[in-house]
Structure formats: C-alpha cells, structure tokens
Phi, psi and omega in degrees: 000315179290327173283327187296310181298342175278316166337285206281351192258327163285348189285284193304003174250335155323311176302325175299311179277344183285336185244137194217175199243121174272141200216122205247171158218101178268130170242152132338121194288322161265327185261006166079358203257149186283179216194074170296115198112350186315161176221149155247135200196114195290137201280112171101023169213170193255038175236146236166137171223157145282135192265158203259181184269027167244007172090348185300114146222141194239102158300068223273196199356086182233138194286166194277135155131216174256152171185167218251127202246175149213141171225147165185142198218128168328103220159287228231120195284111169315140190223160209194131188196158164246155194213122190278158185253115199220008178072343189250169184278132166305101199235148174241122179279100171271123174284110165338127160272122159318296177306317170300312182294312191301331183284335201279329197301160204255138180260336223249328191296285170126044155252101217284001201270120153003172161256010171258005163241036188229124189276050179227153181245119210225154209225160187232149175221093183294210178239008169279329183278338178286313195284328177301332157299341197270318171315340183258321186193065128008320203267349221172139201248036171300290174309313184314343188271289164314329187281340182298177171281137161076006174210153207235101173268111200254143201261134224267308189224123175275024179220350174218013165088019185255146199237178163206163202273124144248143141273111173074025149092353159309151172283138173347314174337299218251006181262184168215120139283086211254136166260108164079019196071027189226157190263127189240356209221020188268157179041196159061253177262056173255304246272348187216043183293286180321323192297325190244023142224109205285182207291303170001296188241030158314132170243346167187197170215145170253085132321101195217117147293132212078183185297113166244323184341315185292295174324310181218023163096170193301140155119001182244057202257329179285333202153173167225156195224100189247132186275113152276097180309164166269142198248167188258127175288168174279355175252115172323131167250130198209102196237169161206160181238122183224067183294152161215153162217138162001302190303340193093024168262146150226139175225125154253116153256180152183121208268109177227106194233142171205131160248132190257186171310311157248335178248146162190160209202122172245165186217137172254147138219139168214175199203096166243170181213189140208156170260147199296155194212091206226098175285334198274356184080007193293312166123336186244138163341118168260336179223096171306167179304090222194153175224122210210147161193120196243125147245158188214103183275118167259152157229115193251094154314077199239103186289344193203157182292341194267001181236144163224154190217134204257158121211129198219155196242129152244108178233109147217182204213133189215150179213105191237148199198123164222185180117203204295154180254298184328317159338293178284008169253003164086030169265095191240113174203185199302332164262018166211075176227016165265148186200160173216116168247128167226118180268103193246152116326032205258143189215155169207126193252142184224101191214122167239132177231139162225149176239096155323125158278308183209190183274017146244018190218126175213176209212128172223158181214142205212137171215156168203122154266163173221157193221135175214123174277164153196140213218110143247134175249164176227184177284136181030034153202140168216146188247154195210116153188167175231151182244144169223138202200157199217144197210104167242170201185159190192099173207155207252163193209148172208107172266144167226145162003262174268005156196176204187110183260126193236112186258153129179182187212132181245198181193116154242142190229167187175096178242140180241155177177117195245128184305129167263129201235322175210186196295339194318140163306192212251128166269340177326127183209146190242081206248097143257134196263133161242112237222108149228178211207141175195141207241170179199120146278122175220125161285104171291319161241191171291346199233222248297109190259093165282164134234145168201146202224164165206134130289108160252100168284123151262127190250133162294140183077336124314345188100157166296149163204133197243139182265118201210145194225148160178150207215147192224141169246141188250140171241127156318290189217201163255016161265007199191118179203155179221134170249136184212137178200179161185178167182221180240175182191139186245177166204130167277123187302154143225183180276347220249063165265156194306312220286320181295321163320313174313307162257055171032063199025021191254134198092352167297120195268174180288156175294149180221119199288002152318314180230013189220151192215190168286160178262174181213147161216179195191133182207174173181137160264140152252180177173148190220130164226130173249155146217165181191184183223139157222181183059084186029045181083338191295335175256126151309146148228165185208116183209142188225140176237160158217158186226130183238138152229114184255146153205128200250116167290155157066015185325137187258135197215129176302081170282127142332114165200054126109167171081003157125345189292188155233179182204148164254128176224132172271115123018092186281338165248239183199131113011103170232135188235105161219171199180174165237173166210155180230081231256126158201126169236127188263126107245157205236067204066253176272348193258147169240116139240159202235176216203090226203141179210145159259122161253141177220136157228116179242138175234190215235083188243108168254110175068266182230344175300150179206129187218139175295134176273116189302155193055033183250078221283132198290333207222143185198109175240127175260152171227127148210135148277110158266141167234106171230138193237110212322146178028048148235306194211142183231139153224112171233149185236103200255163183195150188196145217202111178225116181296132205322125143279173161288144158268169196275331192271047188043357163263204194228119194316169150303142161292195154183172182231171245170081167246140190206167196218112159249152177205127179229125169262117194262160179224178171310334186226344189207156183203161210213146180200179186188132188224141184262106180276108174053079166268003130305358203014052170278140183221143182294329179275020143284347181255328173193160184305134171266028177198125206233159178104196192233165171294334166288321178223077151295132156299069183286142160281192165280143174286087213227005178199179202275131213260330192288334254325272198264122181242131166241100181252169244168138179166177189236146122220160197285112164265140179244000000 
C-alpha cells in the first residue's frame, strides 16, 4: 500500500509539472494600447481566453512545450503563431486592418481620419442595414430614419404624406440633409425630400447629433444626415428590386456601378408607384395616390493618380393626389370634392474635383446646382412656386499624422418665386451666404483627441454669424471611450417650416427681414461608448450611453393674427431640447441584438410660460432582433414603443407600439422577402379623429402615429 500511494504522489507530481498557465499580453502594434476582448485561443480547440482591460489573457492547464495559437479582435488582422508554455508572459501585436479600417472614414467630418479616431461623435448607418431596410421600404428612406435611436420622423399631412425628420425633439428645420456632402434638401425641396430618396444606391448614412454648423453653415443646429452614395468598383455591380405591397405600392429599382482604368459610371433608375389607400374607412388617403420617377448618372474620372472629378445628375418627377378617396377612384360629387395634389419637380447637378499634392495634402472644388417646382392644388386654392439654389466650395486638407487642418470658403444662394394665385403678398425671397471656415484635429497624447473649428457666415440681409466648435475625444483603452463636444448654430428664416406645411401655406404671409431675424442656437453632447466580449469571446457587447442639450433663441414661430392669415415671429424667449439616449448592441453567432430608449423633453420657455414642444414623444424605445446566416438567411424581428405626445389643440396622443417581421431568402444571384410591417396595426385613427368639420372642408388634426397601419409587402432582388 505505501509503494502504490508513493506511485501515485509521483504520477500528480510529474502531472503537475506537464501542466502550466500561459499569460498572454495582447496590443495594439501601433499605439502600444492594451486590446480588451482580444480572444485567445490555442488552435483546433474551444480552450481560449478574452483579454482584460490591461489586454492580459490568461490560459490555465496548458501542456508543457509550443503549441499553435490564434488571436483575433474586430478590427484587426487575424494573427496565428506557436508559442511556448515556460510560465513567463507572452506579448502579442495585432496589426490594424486596412481594409476594415478604410471602410470606417467618416465623409461628413471632412476627415480623412477612422471613426475611432475622430472627436465628433458620428453614428453609421451601413450598407447591410441600408439593405435590410430597403425590404421594408424600398421607395424612400423614411423608415431607415425613423427606426434610429433618437430621430424621429413626422408626418406633415394626413392626406398626402409628406414628412420631415426631427432629431433631439427639434423641428424638421434645423436638421440638414446632405448627398454627398452637398445640401439638396433645404427650404423649399425640403418639404417631400424624405419621401423621394430612396435607399437603393446608398453605401451608408452618416449621422452627426447636435450643433454642425461649423462644418457645413446654418441650418444643421439638431444635427445632420449626410447620404452617402455608392462609388463604382473594378467588379461590376448590377442589381435590380422589385417590391408590391398590400397598401396597392410598387417599386422597380435598379442599380448600375463600373470602374475602368480612367473612367467609371453609376446609374440609379426607379419606378415607384401606389394607388389611394384607406384601411380605416374614414373616406381620406392614408396612403396617397403618386407615381414617381427618378435618376441618377454620376461619371467618374481620374485623369491621373492625384486627381479624381465626379460629375453627376439628381432627377425626379412626381404627381401625388391624396385627399377624399372616394373622389381619387373618381366618384365626385358635392360631398366627396376634398383633394390635396402635389406636382413635383426636382433636378440637381453635381460636379467634384478633387487633387492630391501629396499623400497629406489635396485641394477639392465642389459645385451643385438645384432647380425644384413644386404645384400644390386644394378645393379653391393653389400655391405655384420654384426654387433655385447653389453650393460652391473650395477647401484645402493637410493630414499629418498627429494633426490635420480643413480650410476653406463657400457661396451658398437660395431664391424662391412664386407664380401669384391668390391675395396672399408674394412669399419671394433671395438670400446669399458667404461662408469660410477652418477646422483643426490635434492628438494631444495617443488617448486625447481635440477637435476645434470656427466658421464665420455672412447671410444677406441678416448679418454675420459667427460659429465656433469644439470637441475632444478620451480613448480609456480600447474598450472604453468618451466624447464631448458642442457648439453655436444659426438658422435663416423662410416660410418653409412643418407648421406652414401643414397647413399647405395658405394665408401664410412672408418672412420679412424687418421684423424676422436669425435664429441662433448652442448645444452640446457627451457620450461613453464600451464594448468587450464574454464567454470566451463567443458574445459581443456594445453599449453607448449619450446626453444632449441644444437651446434655440429667438425661435421663429407660426402665430394666427385673425381673419384666417398667419406671421412668423421670433420668440423673445427659447426652445430647450435636452435629453438622453441609450444604444446596446448584443451578438451571438447569428444573432443581433439591438437595443435602443430615448428620453427627449424639449418645451416652448417665454417668461414664466413654460409649453411642451408638440409631438414630441417624452420616452422612444426601439429593439430589434436579427438572425442571419451569410448568403442564406435574414430574419429580423422589431418592436418601437412611443409614448403619449403633446399636441398642438393641448391634449395628449395615445401611446402606441410599432411591431414588424422581415424574412429574406437568399441565393447566389437572387433573393426573395416578404415583410410584415406593424403588424399590430396601430393606426392613429383608431384612437382618434384625423379631423375635425365636414369632409369637404376638413380640419386635420396632428398627425402624431401611423395612419397606414398593418402592411405587407414582398418582393425579389436580382444580383448580375
């Protein structure tokens, strides 16, 4: 017995010595910074550690000698070695990916810089999430908008749909919509933007919350959204879409990008269409009546490696008639003769040049013209006018390393002229901005990011406005960072605000630089973003928390002042929007989830008054769960949650939820879907009248939940 127990205390004490703890130290290759979540993991087996927030992963029973490793982190170029288990600690370099990184620069910033190195805080909207959006709504990028955390899209008109965007509880006004960096969607061709640009040839959307002005000129005071196109690769791209829905919609797209040696050329064409559409029995369009047609050619040039020149077309033509449906199926007599018709018109020119000096230093010259008609008829009244408007530019970029300077001076124009149709004076207005600007990035450490900007605009007939911005990003590690930034923001007054939309300009009288002046504002974000992995790496985590406060001075606001007109008046007091927003994203193999609450409270504050800014939901929560298995299968499953707003008559909406189901099959060349849109089917007119008055001559109320409710539409597309 005593030699078998000496036996066995050597076999455990040999066993003891075969086995050992490997202590990993994973970094960054260039900045030396540890790399929380790196996972480690000895190769062809599920033993495997996640690195900590000093980047250490720690391997327990690991047998004596070399054995063969792998690390990898998002990011990051997978790395793979044998390595011995000796007990001393180990360190690993993971090389940045290029490829990753280069898809991440931010267009909106005017930085040539990553977004993980950029003190602006900027939000992506990519091109896997643009197409899973386009299964939903294919025609037009309203849902893609609406579904973020923190923006909100409100709809303008209950009969013929036209909406506009809010961010951080602001009017549509104050955000700016940019293609490509260029503004198409201002005054005016603001009023049916969202409606008519669809998803289709998109390569992402850029988000930036808060005070932008310094970056691109008045009128970006919640934030801005700039639509990024897709540029043509040397692998042909040939794509085309073809949605129906229940609602009587149809959309045919189709997508064309090729680059050659010196040249390459994309082509947009779409066909959208719907027929009047009233689930509710009410008698009015929930979803008008509209026919569309859009293109878009770009031709892209590079005479040389240091130069590339853009040159691009935006067109489309619309005819939309909402109002009593019995009317638009053409039963027309004396108690079904309300209609709202809008004939629209938009063309836009596009020319970019840009020249390299060297690999930091290039010089771009950016032009656009836009030309937008727009024809509304009513029962007795029609409003007729176009807009023309121009965007030039000239700025210089020099990146270096460790700082990175953006000069430059534009001339933005913007004239309205309206055909007189009734007594209303002439709303006609001519405004030019003259505007320069210069920005600066600097790492003050390897962790510490300024950014800071100034802008100065002169707008005619308004004055100077001078801008001044700045923003610093802290990197803990690489799990942990923070951002703060603000700045100032103007806005030039015109008529073409949600309030005047509404009620389709009539009886509005014009803004007058006598007695209407700028609006001026000052906002400013935080924001903490972590991510890490647990369970051996196998889980994602991601969480953003940010807190916003914007306040707008002198706000120009539609007052009644009798006999049926209206006036625009600045405000003696101000507009405060503050709020939090709360971002998580889970994954798990195939699965996603997101995770997303809004608090937004903005009021109305004059003197001791104090008023809710209507339609403005206090508490907005989103979810969505994906399951996807590459070029096989998409399944998302959604849910949004919106809480009673203020109204404008002084009460308070209904809460309501937002639920919808897409499933997509995918193949090599072709793929098929079909999406259950709110399929709860809240609709506002289940909870209340969109109206008040008789059908001939209706009183709509606010529009404040979906008018359309449960839709399902379904359709293929073809890759070539």
């Amino acid at each position: 017995m005593r030699y078998i127990l000496s036996i066995l205390l050597q076999l455990a004490a040999i066993n003891g010595i075969a086995q050992t703890t490997v202590a990993v130290y994973i970094k960054d290759k260039k900045t030396k910074e540890p790399l929380t979540g790196a996972l480690l993991r000895i190769t062809n087996t599920n033993t495997g550690a996640a690195a900590d927030v000093n980047g250490l992963a720690i391997i327990n029973n690991v047998p004596s000698g070399r054995f063969p490793v792998s690390c990898s982190m998002v990011g990051y170029e997978a790395y793979t070695d044998t390595i011995s288990a000796k007990g001393d600690t180990v360190m690993i370099l993971l090389e940045p990916s290029d490829e990753e990184m280069e898809e991440l620069v931010v267009s909106s910033t005017r930085s040539s810089r990553t977004i993980q190195d950029i003190a602006t805080r900027v939000e992506l909207i990519g091109g896997e999430e643009l197409d899973e959006k386009a299964n939903m709504k294919p025609g037009d990028i309203r849902m893609l908008l609406s579904e973020s955390t923190g923006i909100q899209t409100l709809q303008t008109s209950a009969t013929s749909g036209n909406s506009n965007i809010r961010i951080e509880g602001l009017d549509g006004r104050y955000t700016q919509i940019l293609k490509d960096g260029f503004p198409l969607y201002n005054g005016f061709a603001g009023g049916l933007g969202l409606l008519q640009t669809p998803p289709l040839n998109l390569k992402r959307v850029e988000v930036i919350k808060g005070a932008s002005s310094t970056l691109y000129g008045g009128g970006a005071i919640a934030g801005l959204i700039n639509l990024i196109s897709k540029t043509p690769g040397f692998d042909r791209e040939l794509k085309f879409v073809a949605n129906v829905t229940s609602a009587g919609g149809m959309d045919v797209d189709g997508y064309y990008g090729k680059r050659n040696k010196q040249t390459g050329f994309t082509v947009y064409a779409a066909y959208n269409a719907n027929k009047p559409y009233d689930p509710s029995g009410y008698g009015f369009t929930a979803i008008p009546q509209f026919n569309r047609y859009s293109i878009n050619p770009r031709l892209f040039i590079y005479p040389s490696e240091k130069t590339d020149i853009v040159l691009g077309v935006n067109a489309n033509f619309e005819d939309r008639q909402g109002g009593d449906i019995r009317y638009l199926l053409g039963e027309r007599d004396s108690s079904h003769a309300y209609f709202e018709n809008n004939k629209t018109q938009r063309i836009n020119s596009e020319l970019s040049v840009t020249h390299r000096f060297s690999t930091t230093a290039s010089l771009t010259v950016k032009n656009t013209f836009g030309y937008f008609n727009r024809i509304i008829d009513a029962p007795a009244y029609t409003f007729d006018g176009y807009q023309n408007s121009s965007f030039s530019e000239v700025s210089y970029a020099n990146h270096q390393e460790k700082t990175e300077w953006i000069a430059g001076i534009n001339l933005t124009s913007d004239a309205f002229k309206e055909r007189q149709l009734t007594s209303t004076p002439l709303r006609d207005y001519s405004i030019t901005t003259y505007g320069v600007f210069v920005q600066n990035t600097y790492n003050i450490t390897s962790r510490f990011i300024m950014e800071t900007g100034l802008r100065t605009d002169y707008v005619s007939s308004y004055g100077a406005a001078i801008l001044p911005r700045i923003s610093f990003l802290y990197k803990v590690n690489s799990s942990l960072s923070s951002r703060l930034g603000g700045g100032l923001g103007y806005k030039t007054p015109t008529i073409f605000t949600e309030e005047s939309e509404r009620i389709i300009y009539k009886n509005v009288l014009p803004v007058n630089k006598d007695y209407n002046s700028l609006e001026h504002s000052y906002g400013a974000n935080w924001d903490v973003n972590y991510k890490t992995t647990i369970a051996h790496g196998q889980v994602g985590i991601s969480l953003n928390q940010l807190l916003f406060y914007t306040q707008l001075q002198s706000p120009l606001v539609l007052e009644p002042i009798g006999l049926g007109a209206y006036r625009f008046y600045n405000l003696g007091g101000v507009i405060e929007a503050k709020g939090a927003e709360t971002n998580i994203k889970v994954s798990y193999k195939h699965f996603k989830l997101f995770l997303g609450y809004t608090y937004t409270h903005s009021h109305l504050h004059t003197g001791n008054f104090f008023r809710e800014t209507p339609l403005t939901p206090r508490h907005h929560t989103n979810s969505v769960l994906m399951y996807e298995v590459e070029n096989k299968w998409k399944l998302g499953l959604e849910a949004y949650y919106y809480s009673p707003q203020f109204l404008n008559d002084g009460s308070f909406s209904h809460d309501y939820w937002l639920c919808g189901f897409m499933a997509e099959r995918i193949w090599k060349n072709i793929s098929v879907y079909i999406n259950f849109e709110n399929f709860l089917d809240s609709r506002q007119t289940r909870y209340d009248p969109i109206y008040t008055g008789s059908m001939v001559n209706p009183q709509f109320k606010d529009i404040y939940a979906p008018l359309d409710g449960f839709v399902v539409n379904g359709g293929i597309k073809v890759r070539l």
